[in-house]
C-alpha positions as CSV (number, residue, x, y, z in Angstrom):
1,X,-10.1,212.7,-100.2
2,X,-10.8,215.8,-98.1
3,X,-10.9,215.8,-94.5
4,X,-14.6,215.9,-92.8
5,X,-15.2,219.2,-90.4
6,X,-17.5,219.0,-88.3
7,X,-18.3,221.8,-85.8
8,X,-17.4,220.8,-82.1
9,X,-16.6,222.3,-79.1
10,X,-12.9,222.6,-80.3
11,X,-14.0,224.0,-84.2
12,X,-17.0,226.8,-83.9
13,X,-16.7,227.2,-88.1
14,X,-14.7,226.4,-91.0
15,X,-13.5,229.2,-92.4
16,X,-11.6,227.5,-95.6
17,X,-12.2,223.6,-97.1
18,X,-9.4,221.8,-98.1
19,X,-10.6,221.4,-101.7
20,X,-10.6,225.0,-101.7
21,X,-6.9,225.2,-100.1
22,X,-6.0,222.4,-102.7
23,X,-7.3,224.5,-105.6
24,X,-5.8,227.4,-104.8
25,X,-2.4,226.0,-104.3
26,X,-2.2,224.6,-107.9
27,X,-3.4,228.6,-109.3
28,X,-0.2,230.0,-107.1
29,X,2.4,227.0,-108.2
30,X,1.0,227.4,-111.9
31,X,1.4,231.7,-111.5
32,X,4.9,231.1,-110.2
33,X,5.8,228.4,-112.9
34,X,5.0,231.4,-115.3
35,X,6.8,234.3,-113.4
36,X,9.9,232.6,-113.0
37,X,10.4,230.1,-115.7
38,X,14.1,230.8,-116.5
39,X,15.1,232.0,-113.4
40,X,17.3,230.3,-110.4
41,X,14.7,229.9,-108.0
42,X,14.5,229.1,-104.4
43,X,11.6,229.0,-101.7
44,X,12.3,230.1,-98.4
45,X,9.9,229.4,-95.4
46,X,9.5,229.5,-91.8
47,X,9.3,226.9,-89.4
48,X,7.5,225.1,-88.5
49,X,3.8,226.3,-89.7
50,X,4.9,227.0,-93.4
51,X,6.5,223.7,-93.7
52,X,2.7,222.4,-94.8
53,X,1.8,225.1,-97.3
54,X,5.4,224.6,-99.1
55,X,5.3,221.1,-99.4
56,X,2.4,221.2,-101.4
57,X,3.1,224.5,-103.4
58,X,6.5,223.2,-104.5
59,X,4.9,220.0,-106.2
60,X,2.5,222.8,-108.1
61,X,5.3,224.3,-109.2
62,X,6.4,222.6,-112.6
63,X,10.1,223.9,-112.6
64,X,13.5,223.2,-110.8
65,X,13.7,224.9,-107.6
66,X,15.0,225.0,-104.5
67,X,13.6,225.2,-100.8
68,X,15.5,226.4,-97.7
69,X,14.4,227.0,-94.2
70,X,14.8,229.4,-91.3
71,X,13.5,229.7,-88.0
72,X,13.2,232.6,-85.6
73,X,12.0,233.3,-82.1
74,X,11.0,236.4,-80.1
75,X,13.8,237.4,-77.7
76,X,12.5,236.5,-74.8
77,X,11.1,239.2,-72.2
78,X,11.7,241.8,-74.8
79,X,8.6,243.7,-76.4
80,X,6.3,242.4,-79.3
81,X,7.9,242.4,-82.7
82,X,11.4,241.8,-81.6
83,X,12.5,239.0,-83.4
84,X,16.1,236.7,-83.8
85,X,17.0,234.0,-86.6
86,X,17.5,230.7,-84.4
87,X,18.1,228.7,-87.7
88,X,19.2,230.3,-90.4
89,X,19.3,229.5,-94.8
90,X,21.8,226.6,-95.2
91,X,22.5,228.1,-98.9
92,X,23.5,231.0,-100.1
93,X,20.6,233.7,-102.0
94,X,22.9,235.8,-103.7
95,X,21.9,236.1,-107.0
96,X,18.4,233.7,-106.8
97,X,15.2,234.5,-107.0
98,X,13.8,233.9,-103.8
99,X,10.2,233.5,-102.9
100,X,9.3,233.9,-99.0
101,X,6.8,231.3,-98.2
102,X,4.6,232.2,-95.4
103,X,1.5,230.1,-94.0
104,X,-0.1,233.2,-92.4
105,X,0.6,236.9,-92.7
106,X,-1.3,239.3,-89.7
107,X,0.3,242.2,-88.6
108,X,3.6,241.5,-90.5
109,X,6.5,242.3,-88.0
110,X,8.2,239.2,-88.2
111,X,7.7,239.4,-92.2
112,X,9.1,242.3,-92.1
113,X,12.1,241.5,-90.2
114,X,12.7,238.2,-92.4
115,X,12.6,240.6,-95.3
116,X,15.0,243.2,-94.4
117,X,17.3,240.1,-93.2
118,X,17.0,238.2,-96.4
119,X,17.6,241.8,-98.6
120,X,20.8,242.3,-96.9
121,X,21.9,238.9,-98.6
122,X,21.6,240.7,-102.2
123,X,19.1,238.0,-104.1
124,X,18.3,238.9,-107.2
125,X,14.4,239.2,-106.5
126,X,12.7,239.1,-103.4
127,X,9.3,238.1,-103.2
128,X,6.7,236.8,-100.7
129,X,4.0,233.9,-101.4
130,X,1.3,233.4,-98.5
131,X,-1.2,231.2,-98.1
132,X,-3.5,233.0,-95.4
133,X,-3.4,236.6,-95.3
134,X,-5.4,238.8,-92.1
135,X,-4.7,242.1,-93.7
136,X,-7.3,243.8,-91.0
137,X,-4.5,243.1,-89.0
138,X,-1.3,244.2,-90.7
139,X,1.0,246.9,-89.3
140,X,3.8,246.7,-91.2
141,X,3.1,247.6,-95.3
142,X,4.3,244.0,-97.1
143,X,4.7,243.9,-100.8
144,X,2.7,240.6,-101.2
145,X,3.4,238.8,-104.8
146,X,1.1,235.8,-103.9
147,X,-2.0,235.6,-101.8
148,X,-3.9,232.7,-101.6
149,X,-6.7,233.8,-99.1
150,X,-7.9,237.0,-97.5
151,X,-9.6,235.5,-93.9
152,X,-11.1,237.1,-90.9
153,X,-9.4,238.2,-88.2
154,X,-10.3,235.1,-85.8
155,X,-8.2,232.7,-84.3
156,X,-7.7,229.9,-86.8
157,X,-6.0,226.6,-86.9
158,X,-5.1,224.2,-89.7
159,X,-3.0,223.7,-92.7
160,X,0.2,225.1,-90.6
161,X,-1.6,226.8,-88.1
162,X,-1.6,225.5,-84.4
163,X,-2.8,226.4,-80.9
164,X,-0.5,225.3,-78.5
165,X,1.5,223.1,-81.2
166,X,-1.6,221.0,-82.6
167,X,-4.0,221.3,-85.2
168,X,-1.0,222.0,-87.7
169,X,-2.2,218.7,-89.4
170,X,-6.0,219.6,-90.8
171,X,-6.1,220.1,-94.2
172,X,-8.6,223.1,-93.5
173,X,-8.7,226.0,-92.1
174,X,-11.0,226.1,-89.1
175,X,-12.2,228.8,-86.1
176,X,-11.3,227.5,-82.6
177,X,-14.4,228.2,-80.4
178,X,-14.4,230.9,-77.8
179,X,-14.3,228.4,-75.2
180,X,-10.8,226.8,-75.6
181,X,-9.3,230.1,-76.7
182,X,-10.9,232.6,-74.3
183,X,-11.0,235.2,-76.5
């Protein structure tokens, strides 16, 4: 059963229904079922946001895989973009196809980073899978195998997504309001 949105002061719009999210899913697990049907295959995300999309794309994918999980962190006081792995892969990628699953994709810095990181590991394909992609925003050129949605460049929460750590849980994608943001 799909969760109700209502607008609110919190939620000005919703930007992308569950059923939607749900649907689309199923079209990228059943895509990577074909891709990569005889093929060692492992799904990487970050924490914590992609944690939600993965779950659920996993199950859509009808084949043996693996999942695997990293975390990192901006270095504190340093300048945008600057990244560091504060968890790293517990297995090995040498050799797999792996599949970066990311919740969100803007300017794509910290992609980008993860990338050249996970490259230097020598998998046998590299790929990335995202769920919600604000290409307006992007920086950094990302070879993107998997997109599930194109969205505006607004300040969004949901499926993942958080402001200030909540929110992750809605099974939609909603736009904060101007008010609690200030933007």
């Amino acid at each position: 059963m799909a969760t109700p949105f209502a607008p609110s002061e919190l939620f000005s719009r919703l930007v992308v229904t569950e059923d939607d999210i749900q649907r689309r899913v199923g079209e990228l697990g059943a895509a990577i079922a074909v891709d990569h049907r005889a093929s060692d295959l492992r799904l990487v995300t970050v924490l914590r946001g992609g944690v939600f999309f993965l779950a659920d794309l996993c199950r859509a994918i009808d084949l043996p895989l693996q999942v695997d999980f990293l975390a990192v962190s901006s270095y504190a006081g340093d300048a945008p973009g600057r990244v560091r792995v504060v968890k790293d892969l517990d297995d090995a990628i040498a050799g797999a196809n792996v599949i970066v699953v990311e919740d969100i994709i803007d300017t794509g810095l910290t992609l980008n980073y993860i990338l050249n990181n996970l490259r230097a590991r020598q998998p046998a394909t590299l790929e990335v899978c995202t769920m919600f992609d604000k290409d307006i925003r992007r920086i950094v050129d990302l070879p993107i195998t998997y997109r599930g949605f194109s969205i505006p460049d607004r300040y969004v929460v949901g499926y993942g997504l958080d402001h200030a750590g909540r929110f992750r849980n809605l099974g939609y994608i909603a736009e904060m309001s101007r008010e609690v943001t200030g933007l």
